[in-house]
C-alpha positions as CSV (number, residue, x, y, z in Angstrom):
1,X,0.0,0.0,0.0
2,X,3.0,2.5,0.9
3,X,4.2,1.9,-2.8
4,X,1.3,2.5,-4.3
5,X,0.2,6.0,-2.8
6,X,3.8,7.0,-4.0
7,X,3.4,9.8,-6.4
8,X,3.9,8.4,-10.1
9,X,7.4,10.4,-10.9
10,X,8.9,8.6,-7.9
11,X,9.2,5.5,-10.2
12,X,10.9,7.7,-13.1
13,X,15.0,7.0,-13.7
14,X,16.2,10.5,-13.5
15,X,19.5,9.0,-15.6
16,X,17.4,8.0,-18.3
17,X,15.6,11.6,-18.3
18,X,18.6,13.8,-18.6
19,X,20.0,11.5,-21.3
20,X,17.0,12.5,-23.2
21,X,17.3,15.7,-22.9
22,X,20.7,15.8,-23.9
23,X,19.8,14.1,-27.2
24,X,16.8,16.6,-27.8
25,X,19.3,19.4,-27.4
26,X,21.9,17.9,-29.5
27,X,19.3,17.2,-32.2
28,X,18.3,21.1,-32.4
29,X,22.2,21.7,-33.1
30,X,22.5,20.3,-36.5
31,X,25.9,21.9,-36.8
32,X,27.0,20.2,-33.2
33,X,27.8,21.5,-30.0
34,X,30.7,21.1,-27.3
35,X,29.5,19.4,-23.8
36,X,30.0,22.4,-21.7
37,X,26.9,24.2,-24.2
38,X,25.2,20.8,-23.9
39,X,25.5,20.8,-19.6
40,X,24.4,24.8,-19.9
41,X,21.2,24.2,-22.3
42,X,20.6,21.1,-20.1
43,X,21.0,22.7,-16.6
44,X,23.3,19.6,-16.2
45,X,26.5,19.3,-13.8
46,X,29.3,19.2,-16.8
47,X,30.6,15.8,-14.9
48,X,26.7,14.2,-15.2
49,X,26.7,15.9,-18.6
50,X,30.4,14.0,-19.7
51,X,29.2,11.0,-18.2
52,X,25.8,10.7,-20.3
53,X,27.7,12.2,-23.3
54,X,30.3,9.4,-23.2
55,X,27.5,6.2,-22.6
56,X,25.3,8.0,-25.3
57,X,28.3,7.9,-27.8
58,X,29.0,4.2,-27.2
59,X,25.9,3.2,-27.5
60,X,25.9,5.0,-31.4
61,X,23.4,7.2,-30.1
62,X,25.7,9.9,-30.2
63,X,28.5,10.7,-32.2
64,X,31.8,12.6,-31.3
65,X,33.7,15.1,-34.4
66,X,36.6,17.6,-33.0
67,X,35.0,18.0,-29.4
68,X,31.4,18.4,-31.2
69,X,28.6,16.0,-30.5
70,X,26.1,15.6,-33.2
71,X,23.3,12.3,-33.6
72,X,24.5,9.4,-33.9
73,X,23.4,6.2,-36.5
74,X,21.2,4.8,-33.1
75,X,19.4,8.0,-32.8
76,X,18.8,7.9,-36.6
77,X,17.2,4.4,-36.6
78,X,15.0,5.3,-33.6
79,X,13.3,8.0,-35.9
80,X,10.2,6.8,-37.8
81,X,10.1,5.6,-41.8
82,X,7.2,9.0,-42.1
83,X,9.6,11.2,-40.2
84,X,12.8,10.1,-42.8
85,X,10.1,10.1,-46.3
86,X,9.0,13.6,-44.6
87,X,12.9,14.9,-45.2
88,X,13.3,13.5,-48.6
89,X,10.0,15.0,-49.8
90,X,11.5,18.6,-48.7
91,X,14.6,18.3,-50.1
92,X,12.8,17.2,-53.2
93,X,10.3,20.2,-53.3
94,X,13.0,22.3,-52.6
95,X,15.3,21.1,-55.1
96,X,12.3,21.4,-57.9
97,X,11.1,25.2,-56.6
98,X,15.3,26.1,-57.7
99,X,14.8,24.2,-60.7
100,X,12.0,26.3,-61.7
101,X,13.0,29.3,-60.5
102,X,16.7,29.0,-61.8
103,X,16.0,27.2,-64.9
104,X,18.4,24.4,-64.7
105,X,18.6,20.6,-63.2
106,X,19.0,20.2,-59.8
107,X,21.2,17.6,-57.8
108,X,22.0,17.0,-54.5
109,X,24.8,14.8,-53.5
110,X,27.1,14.0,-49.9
111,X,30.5,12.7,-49.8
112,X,29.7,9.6,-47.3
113,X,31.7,6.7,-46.6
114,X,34.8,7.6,-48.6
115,X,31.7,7.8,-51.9
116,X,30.0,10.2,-53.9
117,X,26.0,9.7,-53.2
118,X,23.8,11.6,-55.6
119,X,20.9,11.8,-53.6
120,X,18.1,13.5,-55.2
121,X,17.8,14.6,-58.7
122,X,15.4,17.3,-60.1
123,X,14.7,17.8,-63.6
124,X,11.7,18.5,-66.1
125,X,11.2,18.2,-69.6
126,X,12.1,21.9,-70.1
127,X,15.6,21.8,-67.9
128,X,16.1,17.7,-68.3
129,X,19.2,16.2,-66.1
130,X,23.0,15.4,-67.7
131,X,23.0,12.1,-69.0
132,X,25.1,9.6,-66.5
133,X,27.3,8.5,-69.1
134,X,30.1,7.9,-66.6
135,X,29.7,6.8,-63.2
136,X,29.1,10.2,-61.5
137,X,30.7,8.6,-58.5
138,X,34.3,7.7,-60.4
139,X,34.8,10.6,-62.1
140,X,34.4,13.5,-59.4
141,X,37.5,15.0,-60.5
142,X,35.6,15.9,-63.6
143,X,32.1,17.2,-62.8
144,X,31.3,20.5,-60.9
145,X,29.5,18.4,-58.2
146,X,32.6,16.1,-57.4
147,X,35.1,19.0,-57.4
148,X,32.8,20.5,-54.9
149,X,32.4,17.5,-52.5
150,X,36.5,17.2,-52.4
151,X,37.0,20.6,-52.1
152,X,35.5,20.5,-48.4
153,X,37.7,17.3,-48.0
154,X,41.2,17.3,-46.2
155,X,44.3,16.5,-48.2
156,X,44.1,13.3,-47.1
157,X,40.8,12.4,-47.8
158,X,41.0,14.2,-51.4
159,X,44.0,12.0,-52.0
160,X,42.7,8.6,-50.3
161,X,39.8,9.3,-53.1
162,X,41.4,9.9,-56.1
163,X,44.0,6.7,-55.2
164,X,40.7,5.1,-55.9
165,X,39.2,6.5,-58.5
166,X,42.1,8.2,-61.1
167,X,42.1,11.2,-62.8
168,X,40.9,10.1,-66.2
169,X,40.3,12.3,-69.5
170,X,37.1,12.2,-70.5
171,X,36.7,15.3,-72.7
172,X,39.6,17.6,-73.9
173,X,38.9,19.9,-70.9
174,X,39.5,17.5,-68.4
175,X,41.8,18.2,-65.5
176,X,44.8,16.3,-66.7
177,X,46.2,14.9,-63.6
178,X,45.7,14.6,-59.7
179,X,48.3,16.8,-59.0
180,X,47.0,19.8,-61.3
181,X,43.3,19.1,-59.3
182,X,44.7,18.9,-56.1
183,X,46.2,22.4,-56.7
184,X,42.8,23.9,-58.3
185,X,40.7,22.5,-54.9
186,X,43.3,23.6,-52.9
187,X,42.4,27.4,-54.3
188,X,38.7,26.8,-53.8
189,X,37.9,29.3,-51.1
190,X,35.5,28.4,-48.2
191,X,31.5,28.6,-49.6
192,X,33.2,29.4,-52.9
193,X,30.7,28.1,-55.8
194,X,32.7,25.4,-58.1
195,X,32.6,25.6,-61.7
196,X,33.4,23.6,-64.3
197,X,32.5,23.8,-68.2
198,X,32.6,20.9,-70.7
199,X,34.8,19.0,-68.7
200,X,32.4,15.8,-67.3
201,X,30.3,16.2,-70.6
202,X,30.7,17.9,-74.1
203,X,28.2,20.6,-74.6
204,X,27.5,20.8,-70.3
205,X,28.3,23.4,-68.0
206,X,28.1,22.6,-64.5
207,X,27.8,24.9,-60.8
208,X,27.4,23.7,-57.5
209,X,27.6,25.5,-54.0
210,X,28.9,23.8,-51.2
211,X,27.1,22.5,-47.6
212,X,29.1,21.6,-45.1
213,X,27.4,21.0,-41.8
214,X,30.1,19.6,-39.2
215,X,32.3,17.3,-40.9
216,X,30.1,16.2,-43.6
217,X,29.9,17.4,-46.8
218,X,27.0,17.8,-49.2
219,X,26.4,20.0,-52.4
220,X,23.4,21.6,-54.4
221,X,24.3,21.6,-58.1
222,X,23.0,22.1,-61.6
223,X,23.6,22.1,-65.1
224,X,23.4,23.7,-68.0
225,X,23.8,23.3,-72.0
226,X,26.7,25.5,-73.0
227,X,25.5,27.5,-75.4
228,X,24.0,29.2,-71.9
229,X,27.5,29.4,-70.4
230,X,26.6,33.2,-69.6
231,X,24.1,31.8,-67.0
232,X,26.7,29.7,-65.1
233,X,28.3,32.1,-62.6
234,X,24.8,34.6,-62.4
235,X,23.1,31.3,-61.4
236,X,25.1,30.1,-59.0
237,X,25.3,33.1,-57.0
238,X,21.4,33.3,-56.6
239,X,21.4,29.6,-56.1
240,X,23.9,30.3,-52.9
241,X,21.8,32.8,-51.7
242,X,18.5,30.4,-52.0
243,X,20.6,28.0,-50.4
244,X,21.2,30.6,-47.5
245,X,17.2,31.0,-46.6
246,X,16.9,27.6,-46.9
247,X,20.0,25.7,-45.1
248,X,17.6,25.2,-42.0
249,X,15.8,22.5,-44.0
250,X,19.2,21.1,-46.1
251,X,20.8,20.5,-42.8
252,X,17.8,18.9,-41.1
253,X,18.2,16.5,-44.2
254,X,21.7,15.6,-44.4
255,X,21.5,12.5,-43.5
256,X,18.4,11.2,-45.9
């Protein structure tokens, strides 16, 4: 009878609440947060904050990048199949309201896993999408998209990738060598649009603006036939201002 006039929060875990609200508050920093941020936002002791920080991480519930905490592959799996369909239908009205607006084919692509993943492509019959005729995913040294995606690479990861997949010509304005690329990505300022032109594809222009949220990189780009070549650069600045209003949305999609 005494344990059952208890009141009802008496039989809560406390342990299990504030790890809770530690992965709420991580989840509303898409771009991560240190622990001490995490213990203020919390109201947590920073020891009680490490401790749950630490267990959350091994558990893949967290993940830890350069003293940042962002949600781990656990926390993704708990979310529902609506909840993940819900992103990708975003990301795909977003990517067709720029392909209207802009005029051009939209793709969005990460660099995950040492890979290039195109992961959403928008086009219409009036802006239709650059034929795939080599595997967009071995020849990133040669498309705006993959020069993008290894430009917000390290050294090391840029070479690791293109140990596996070679510089090779595919048109006569093809980078000619890892060496020459590795110098042009190396001169590709921070947020700086990438451009290339006829150099994945004869008679295709290519721009796309980079996304890096943490570690991870991502890219919005599109294409064009040259004979609109003038449109490239104009494009791709309002492109990286659309992107601007609408990283919230990107970011909260990363991971789709």
């Amino acid at each position: 009878m005494a344990v059952a006039s208890q009141p009802a929060a008496a039989t809560l875990i406390g342990s299990v609440q504030r790890a809770m609200r530690l992965l709420e508050t991580v989840a509303a920093h898409p771009y991560g947060a240190p622990a001490k941020q995490l213990a203020r936002a919390t109201g947590l002791a920073l020891p009680t904050a490490y401790h749950l920080l630490r267990t959350l991480v091994h558990e893949g519930y967290l993940r830890r990048e350069k003293g940042l905490f962002f949600l781990g592959d656990a926390a993704e799996r708990l979310s529902s199949n609506g909840a993940r369909e819900n992103r990708r239908c975003r990301v795909a009205d977003t990517l067709a309201h720029w392909r209207d607006s802009i005029g051009a084919p939209m793709y969005y692509a990460m660099y995950r896993d040492g890979e290039i993943d195109v992961l959403c492509v928008s086009d219409s019959r009036e802006a239709p999408a650059a034929e795939e005729w080599a595997d967009f995913r071995e020849t990133g040294h040669a498309h705006a998209l993959g020069q993008c995606l290894l430009s917000q690479l390290d050294e090391g990861a840029r070479r690791d990738h293109l140990a596996r997949y070679p510089v090779q010509a595919l048109t006569p304005s093809t980078v000619r060598d890892s060496d020459a690329l590795l110098r042009r990505l190396a001169r590709v300022r921070r947020m700086e649009p990438v451009v290339e032109r006829q150099e994945y594809a004869l008679g295709t222009v290519c721009a796309a603006v980079p996304i890096t949220v943490g570690t991870t990189a991502a890219t919005v780009a599109f294409s064009l036939p040259v004979h609109q070549a003038d449109r490239l650069l104009p494009a791709a600045h309002r492109l990286q201002t659309e992107i601007g209003r609408q990283i919230g949305s990107l970011t909260l999609s990363i991971s789709i």
